[in-house]
C-alpha positions as CSV (number, residue, x, y, z in Angstrom):
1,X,11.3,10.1,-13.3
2,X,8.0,11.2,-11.2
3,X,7.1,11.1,-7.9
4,X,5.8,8.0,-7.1
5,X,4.1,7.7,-3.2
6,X,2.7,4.7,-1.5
7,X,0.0,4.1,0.9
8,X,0.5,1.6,3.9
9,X,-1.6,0.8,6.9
10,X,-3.4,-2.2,8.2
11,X,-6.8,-2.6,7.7
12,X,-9.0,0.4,8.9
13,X,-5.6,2.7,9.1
14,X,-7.1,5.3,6.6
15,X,-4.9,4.7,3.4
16,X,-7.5,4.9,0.7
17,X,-9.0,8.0,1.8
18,X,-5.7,9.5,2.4
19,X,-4.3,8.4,-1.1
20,X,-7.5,9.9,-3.0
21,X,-7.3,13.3,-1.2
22,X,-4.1,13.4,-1.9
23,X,-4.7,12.8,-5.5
24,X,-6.9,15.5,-5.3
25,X,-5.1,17.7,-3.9
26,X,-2.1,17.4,-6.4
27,X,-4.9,17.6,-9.6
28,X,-5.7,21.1,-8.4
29,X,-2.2,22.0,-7.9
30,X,-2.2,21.3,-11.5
31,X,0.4,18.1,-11.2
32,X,-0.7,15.7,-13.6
33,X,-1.2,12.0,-11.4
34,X,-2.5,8.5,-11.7
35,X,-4.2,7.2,-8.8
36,X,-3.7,3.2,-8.7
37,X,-4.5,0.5,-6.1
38,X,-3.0,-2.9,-5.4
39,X,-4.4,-5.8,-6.4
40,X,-7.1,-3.8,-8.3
41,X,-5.3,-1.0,-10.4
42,X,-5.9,-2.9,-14.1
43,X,-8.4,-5.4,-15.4
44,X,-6.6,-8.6,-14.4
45,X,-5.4,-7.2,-10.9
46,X,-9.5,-6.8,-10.1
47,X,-10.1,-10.2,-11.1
48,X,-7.1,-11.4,-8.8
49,X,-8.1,-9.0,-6.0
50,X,-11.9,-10.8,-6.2
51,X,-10.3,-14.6,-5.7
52,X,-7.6,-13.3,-3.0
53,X,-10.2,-11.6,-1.1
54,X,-13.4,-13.3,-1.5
55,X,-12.3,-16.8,-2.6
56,X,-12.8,-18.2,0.4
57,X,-10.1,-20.1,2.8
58,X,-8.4,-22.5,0.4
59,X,-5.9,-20.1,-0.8
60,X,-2.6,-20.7,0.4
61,X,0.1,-18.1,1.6
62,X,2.5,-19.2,-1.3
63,X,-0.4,-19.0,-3.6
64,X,-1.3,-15.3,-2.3
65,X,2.0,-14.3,-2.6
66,X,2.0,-15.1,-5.8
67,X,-1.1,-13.9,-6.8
68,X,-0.3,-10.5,-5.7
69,X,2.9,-10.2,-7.2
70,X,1.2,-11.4,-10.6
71,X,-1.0,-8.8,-10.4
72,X,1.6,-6.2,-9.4
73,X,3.6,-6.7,-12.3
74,X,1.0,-6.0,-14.5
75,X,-0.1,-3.0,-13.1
76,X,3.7,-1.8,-12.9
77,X,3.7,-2.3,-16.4
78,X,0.6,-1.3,-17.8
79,X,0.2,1.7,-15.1
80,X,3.4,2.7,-13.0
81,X,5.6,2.5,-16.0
82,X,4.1,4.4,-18.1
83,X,2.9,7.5,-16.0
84,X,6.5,7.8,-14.2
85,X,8.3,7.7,-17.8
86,X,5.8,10.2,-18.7
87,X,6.4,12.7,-16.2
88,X,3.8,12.1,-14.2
89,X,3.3,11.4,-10.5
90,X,1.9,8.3,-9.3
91,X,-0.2,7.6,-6.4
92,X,-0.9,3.8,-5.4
93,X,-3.0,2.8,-2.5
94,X,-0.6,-0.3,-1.2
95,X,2.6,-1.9,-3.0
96,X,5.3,-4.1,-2.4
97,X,5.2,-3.4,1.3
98,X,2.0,-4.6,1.9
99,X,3.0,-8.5,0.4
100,X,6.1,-8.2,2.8
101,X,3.9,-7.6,5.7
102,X,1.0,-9.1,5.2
103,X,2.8,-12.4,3.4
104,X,6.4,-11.6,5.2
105,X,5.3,-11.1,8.9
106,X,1.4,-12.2,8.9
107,X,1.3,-15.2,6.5
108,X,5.4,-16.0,8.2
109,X,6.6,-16.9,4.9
110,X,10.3,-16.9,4.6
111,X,11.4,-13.3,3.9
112,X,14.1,-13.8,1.0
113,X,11.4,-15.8,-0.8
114,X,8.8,-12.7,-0.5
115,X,11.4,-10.2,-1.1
116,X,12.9,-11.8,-4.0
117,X,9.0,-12.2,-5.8
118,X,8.4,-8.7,-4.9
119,X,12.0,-7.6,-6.5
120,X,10.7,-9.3,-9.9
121,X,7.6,-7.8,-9.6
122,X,8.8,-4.1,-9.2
123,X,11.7,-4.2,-10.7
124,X,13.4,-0.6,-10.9
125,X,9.8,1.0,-9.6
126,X,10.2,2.0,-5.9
127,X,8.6,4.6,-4.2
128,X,10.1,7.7,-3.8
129,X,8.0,8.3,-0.3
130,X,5.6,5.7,1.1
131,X,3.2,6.9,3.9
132,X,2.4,4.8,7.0
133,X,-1.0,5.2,8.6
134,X,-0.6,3.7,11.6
135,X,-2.9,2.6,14.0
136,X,-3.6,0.3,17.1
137,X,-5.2,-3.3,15.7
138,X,-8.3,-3.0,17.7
139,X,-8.7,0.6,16.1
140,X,-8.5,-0.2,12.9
141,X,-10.8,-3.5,13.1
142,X,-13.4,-1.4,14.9
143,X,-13.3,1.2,11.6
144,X,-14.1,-2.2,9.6
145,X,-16.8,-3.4,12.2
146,X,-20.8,-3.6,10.5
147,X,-19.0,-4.3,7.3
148,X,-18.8,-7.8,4.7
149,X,-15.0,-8.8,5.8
150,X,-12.6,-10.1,3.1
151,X,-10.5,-13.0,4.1
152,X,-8.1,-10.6,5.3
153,X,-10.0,-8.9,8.0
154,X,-11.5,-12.1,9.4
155,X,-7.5,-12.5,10.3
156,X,-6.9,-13.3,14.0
157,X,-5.7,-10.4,15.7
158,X,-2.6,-11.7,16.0
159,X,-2.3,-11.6,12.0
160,X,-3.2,-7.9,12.5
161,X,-0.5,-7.3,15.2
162,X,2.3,-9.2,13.2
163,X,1.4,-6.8,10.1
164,X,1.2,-3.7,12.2
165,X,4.9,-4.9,13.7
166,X,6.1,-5.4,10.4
167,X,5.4,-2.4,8.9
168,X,6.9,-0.1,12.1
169,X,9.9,-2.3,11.5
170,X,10.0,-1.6,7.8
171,X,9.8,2.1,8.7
172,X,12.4,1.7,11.1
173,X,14.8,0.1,8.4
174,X,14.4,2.8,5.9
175,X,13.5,6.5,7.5
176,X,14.5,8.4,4.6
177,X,11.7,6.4,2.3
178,X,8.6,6.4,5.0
179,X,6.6,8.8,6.7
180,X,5.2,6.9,9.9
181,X,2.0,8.9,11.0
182,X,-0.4,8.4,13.7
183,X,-3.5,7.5,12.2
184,X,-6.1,7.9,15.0
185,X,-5.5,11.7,14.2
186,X,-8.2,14.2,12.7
187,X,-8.5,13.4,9.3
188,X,-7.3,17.0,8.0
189,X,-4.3,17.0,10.4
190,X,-3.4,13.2,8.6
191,X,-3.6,15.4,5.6
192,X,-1.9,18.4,6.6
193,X,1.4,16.2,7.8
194,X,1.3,14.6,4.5
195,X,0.9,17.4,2.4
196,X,4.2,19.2,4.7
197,X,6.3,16.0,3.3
198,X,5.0,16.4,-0.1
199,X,5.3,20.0,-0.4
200,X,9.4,19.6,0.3
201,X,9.8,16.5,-2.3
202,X,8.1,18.8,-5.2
203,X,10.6,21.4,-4.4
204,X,13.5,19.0,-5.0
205,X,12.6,17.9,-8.2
């Protein structure tokens, strides 16, 4: 199987652009990868992704959870799948992490619930390395400020602490899996430390 790296952060932590420069990056190397995102990576997650984010405030935690998961599966099976069977190395802008924060620790569903959904979702497709851009709440929600806010980012910034908190717990769980950097960095030293960690996993394989 291929490498397959993951994206984390909070809102504003950097993640996207960090994901697509490092898809870049890998293309010129001449490493064939897909570049995905969660919920919007296929035709039915971007469709999910509009009513989650923009469907205004009716939308329950269970329901959310849900929703994502439905819309992971079918991109693990219509994108991950395929590409990683294939030999080739998959890039995804959030995955199952981001449900168990953002459902887990912000929403304070019950953790064996989200877990378990996620399990089903994912099945045998984990990352091999998921990156953590972390930063401080009120950094990140200044990035997003002068901007249309999904439901999301209109969170209380409690929501925002409990996901940040969840995630550095996460990392703390599992070292060998994530790579916790310090977002408010330069953006080319962000991409420098990544590109360090990515350099060693393509010599293992």
């Amino acid at each position: 199987m291929s490498l397959f790296i993951t994206f984390e952060g909070g809102e504003g932590s950097g993640k996207s652009v960090h994901s697509r420069r490092l898809y870049r990056r890998l293309l010129k190397k001449g490493i064939p990868t897909v570049l995905t995102c969660e919920p919007g990576g296929t035709t039915l997650g971007r469709k999910i992704a509009r009513w989650i984010k923009w469907g205004g405030d009716s939308i329950t935690p269970l329901a959310e959870l849900m929703l994502f998961n439905a819309a992971r599966a079918q991109s693990v099976n219509q994108v991950i799948k395929p590409a990683l069977e294939n030999g080739i190395a998959v890039i995804s802008d959030r995955y199952a992490d981001s449900t168990t924060v953002y459902q887990g620790y912000g929403r304070r569903l019950d953790t064996s619930t989200v877990l378990a959904m996620n399990t089903a979702a994912i099945g045998k497709f984990k990352p091999s390395l998921t990156v953590l851009l972390d930063v401080p709440v009120e950094v990140g929600l200044q990035r997003k400020s002068g901007k249309s806010r999904d439901r999301f980012e209109r969170e209380e910034f409690d929501f925002h602490q409990r996901v940040r908190d969840g995630y550095l717990i996460l990392a703390a769980k599992e070292p060998s899996r994530w790579l916790v950097i310090d977002g408010t960095q330069s953006r080319d030293m962000i991409a420098e430390a990544i590109w360090q960690k990515i350099s060693r996993l393509l010599e293992g394989l």
